[in-house]
C-alpha positions, 0 to 999 in steps of 0.5 A, spaced: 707 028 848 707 033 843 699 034 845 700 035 852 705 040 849 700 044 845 695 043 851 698 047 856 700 052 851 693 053 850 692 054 857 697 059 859 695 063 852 689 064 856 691 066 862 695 071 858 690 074 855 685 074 861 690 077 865 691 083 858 683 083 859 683 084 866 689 090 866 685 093 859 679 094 863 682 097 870 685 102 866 680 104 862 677 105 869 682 108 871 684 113 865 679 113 861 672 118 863 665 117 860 663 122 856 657 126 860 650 126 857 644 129 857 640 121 859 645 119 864 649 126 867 645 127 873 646 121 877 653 122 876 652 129 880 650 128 887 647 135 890 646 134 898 638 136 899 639 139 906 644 144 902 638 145 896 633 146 902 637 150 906 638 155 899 631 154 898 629 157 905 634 163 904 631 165 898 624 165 901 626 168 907 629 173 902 623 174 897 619 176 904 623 181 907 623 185 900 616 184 900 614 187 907 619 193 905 615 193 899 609 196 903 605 189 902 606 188 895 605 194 892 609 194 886 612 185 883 618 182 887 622 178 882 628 175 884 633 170 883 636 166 889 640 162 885 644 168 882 645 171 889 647 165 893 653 165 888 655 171 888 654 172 895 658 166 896 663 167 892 665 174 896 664 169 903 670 166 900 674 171 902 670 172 909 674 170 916 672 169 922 666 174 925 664 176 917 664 168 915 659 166 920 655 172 919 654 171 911 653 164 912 648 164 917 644 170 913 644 165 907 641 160 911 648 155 910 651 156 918 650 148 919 656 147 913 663 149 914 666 154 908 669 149 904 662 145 904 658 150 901 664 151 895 663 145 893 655 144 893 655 149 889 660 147 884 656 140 884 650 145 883 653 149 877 655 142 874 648 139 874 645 146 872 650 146 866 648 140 863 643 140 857 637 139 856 633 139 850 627 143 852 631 148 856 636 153 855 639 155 861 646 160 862 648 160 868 657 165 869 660 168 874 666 173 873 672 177 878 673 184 876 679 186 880 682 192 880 689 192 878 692 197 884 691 192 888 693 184 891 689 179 892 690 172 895 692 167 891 687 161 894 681 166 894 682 167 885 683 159 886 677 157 889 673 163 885 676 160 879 675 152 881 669 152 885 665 157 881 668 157 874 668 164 875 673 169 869 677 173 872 679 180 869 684 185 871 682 191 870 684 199 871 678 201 875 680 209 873 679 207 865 672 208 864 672 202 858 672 197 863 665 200 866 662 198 859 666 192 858 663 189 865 656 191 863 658 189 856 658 182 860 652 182 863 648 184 857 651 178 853 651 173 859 643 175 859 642 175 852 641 182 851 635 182 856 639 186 862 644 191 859 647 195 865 648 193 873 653 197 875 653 204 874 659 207 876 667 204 878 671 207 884 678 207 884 677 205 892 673 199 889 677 193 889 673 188 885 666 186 883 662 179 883 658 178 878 653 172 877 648 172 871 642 167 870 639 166 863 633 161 863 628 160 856 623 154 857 619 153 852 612 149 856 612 141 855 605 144 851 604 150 849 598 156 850 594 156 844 594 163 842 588 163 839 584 162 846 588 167 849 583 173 851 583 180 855 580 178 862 580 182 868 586 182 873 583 183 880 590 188 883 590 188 891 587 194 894 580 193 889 582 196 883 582 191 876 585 192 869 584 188 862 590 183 861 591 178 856 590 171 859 592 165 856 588 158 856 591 151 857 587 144 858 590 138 860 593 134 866 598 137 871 601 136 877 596 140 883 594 140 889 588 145 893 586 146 900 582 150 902 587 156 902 591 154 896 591 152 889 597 150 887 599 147 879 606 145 876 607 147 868 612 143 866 618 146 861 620 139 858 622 133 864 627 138 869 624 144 870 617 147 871 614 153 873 609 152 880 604 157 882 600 158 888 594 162 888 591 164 895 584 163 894 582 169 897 583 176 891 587 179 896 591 173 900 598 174 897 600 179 903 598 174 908 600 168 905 607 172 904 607 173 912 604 166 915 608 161 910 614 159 911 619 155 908 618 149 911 611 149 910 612 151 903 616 145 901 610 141 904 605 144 900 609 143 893 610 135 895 603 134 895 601 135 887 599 129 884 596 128 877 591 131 876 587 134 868 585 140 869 584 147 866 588 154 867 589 160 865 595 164 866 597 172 865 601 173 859 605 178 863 613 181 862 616 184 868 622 187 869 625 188 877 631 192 881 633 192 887 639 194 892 639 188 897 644 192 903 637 192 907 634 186 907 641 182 908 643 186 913 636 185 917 638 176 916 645 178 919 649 180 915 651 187 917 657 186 919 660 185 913 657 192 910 661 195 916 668 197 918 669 191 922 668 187 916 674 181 915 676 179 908 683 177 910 682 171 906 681 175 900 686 181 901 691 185 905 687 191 905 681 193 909 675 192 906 668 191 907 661 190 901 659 196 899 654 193 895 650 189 892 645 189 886 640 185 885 637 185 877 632 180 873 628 180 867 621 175 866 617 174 860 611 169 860 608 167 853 603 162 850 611 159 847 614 158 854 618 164 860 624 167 858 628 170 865 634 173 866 638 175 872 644 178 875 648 179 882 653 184 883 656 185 889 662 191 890 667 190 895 671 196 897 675 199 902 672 199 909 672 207 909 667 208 903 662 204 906 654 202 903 592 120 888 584 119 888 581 119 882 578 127 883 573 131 878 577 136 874 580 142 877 579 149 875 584 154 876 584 161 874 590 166 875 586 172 876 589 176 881 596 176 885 599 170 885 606 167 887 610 163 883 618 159 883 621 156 877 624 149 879 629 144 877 626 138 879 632 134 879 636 138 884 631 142 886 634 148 886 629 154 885 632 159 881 627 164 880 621 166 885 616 172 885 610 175 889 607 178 881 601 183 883 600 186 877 602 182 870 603 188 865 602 185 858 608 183 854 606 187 848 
């Protein structure tokens, strides 16, 4: 009797014990979140790629636009996508109506709703902000608001909880706070780009920044050694003698009879992919045929390939105001008195502005790149596979180029380069 006693004791302490497991693990699940990594974060982080294509495809259009203003291609285009989107979207947060669907549509995002974009992007800046042992990669946004007046509470929430972005109250009449936001922009940037906005209104009610800083060093670097003076062929004929640096090995390419196409990797996430035209003059025209679509069809079909290139050795820096070119995508009405910001403010208002300034620097050790968007919102009435022999790619004449991260695909810099002066 006694051992049938200690028998089914025994079975009911075992049931006890599995239960407390079971109640143990649920908990856990519960209550406790895994440490996010470096090796396992980004599956945790979902980005919906017809988001990032349709992001991609804005920033294309975009780099286009500047370049047809830029009397094909005189001078270098250099922008960073990325750091528009943000900012700009941060402003379509206090958007309604007419001025909602005008942003929304320039930026290539009118198949989602607001509260979509909001959120792909804060799943973006997520996956952005992870480390990575090859890249260093900064990316901040800010509020400056001007201390006169109110804004709506959902619109500082979403800022805040969607975009992480810090708010600053500030008065807009003190020419300290001039310096403290550039100030901002110089740290955020790591001294690479000092000053975006040169003057603050009293009739500005606030200022969006974003700011993108981006040093990676190459999976194998240049050798210095075999970097030597060699001509650049400009647009228009004229050539110069510009250091240009040497690297055999295997790459992700692709060629057709136009194109040559290589990808440089910077440790496993991002790389930087150019594409050569074939002909010495063919980056306008590529510029005017290419489409997004096309584009992304072409950077799908590298494989790996040994090869040797050669790469400028090249620092540039580029400024632009972007009120033009967004307001041939669409955007206009949000420059001008019809403009609805009610989900941002009571008051009347429109953007006045918005700046565009990055900073790119290519040696035999990697890129360093930096970039930043501000726009300015004011009151309406102030208003502005085969086994293949190795390939041969010599970067000798103006070429476009995009820096990637390959897991979300997010291209966060792209330019049109036609002179890359050294960074001596």
């Amino acid at each position: 009797m006694d051992s049938i006693k200690i028998l089914i004791g025994k079975k009911i302490m075992k049931t006890i014990l599995a239960e407390c497991a079971i109640i143990v693990i649920i908990s856990t699940l519960l209550f406790c979140k895994p440490p996010i990594t470096s090796s396992d974060s980004s599956s945790q982080i979902e980005v919906n790629p017809q988001y990032v294509s349709s992001v991609n495809e804005f920033g294309f259009k975009l780099l286009k636009r500047l370049a047809l203003k830029n009397n094909n291609l005189k001078e270098n285009i250099f922008i960073s996508p990325a750091s528009i989107l943000f900012a700009v979207t941060i402003a379509n947060i206090g958007a309604d109506g007419a001025t909602k669907d005008s942003i929304q549509s320039a930026l290539q995002l009118r198949d989602f709703t607001k509260d979509e974009i909001n959120n792909s992007n804060s799943m973006l800046l997520k996956s952005l902000m992870l480390p990575d042992t090859s890249v260093e990669l900064k990316i901040a946004n800010s509020i400056w608001l001007n201390k006169q007046y109110k804004f709506k509470p959902t619109f500082l929430k979403t800022c805040e909880q969607d975009y992480f972005a810090d708010p600053f109250v500030r008065d807009f009449n003190n020419n300290s706070t001039l310096s403290e936001l550039n100030g901002w922009v110089q740290d955020k940037t790591n001294g690479k780009i000092t000053k975006i906005i040169e003057k603050l209104r009293p009739s500005d009610l606030l200022v969006i920044l974003d700011a993108i800083y981006f040093y990676g060093k190459w999976a194998h670097l240049f050798d210095s050694s075999k970097t030597k003076e060699k001509t650049f062929f400009l647009i228009g004929g004229n050539k110069r003698k510009y250091p240009r640096m040497h690297q055999q090995g295997t790459f992700d390419y692709f060629e057709n009879s136009r194109y040559q196409i290589v990808s440089i990797p910077y440790g496993n996430r991002y790389s930087m992919n150019v594409i050569l035209p074939r002909e010495q003059n063919g980056l306008p025209d590529f510029l005017n045929i290419m489409t997004y679509e096309n584009l992304e069809d072409l950077m799908s079909r590298l494989t790996k390939r040994k090869g040797i290139i050669e790469l400028p050795r090249f620092k540039i820096d580029y400024f632009v105001s972007l009120l033009d070119v967004l307001r041939d995508l669409g955007m206009g009405i949000a420059f001008g008195n019809s403009a609805n910001f009610s989900l941002m403010t009571d008051n009347t208002v429109c953007i006045s502005n918005v700046l565009h300034k990055t900073y790119l620097d290519v040696n035999e050790n990697g890129t360093e790149a930096a970039a930043v968007t501000a726009v300015t919102i004011t009151f309406t009435e102030s208003v502005h596979p085969q086994s293949k022999p190795p390939f041969v790619m010599i970067i000798d004449h103006p070429f476009f180029c995009v820096i990637k991260d390959n897991i979300t695909g997010l291209i966060l810099f792209s330019g049109a380069i036609v002179d890359p002066k050294p960074n001596e």
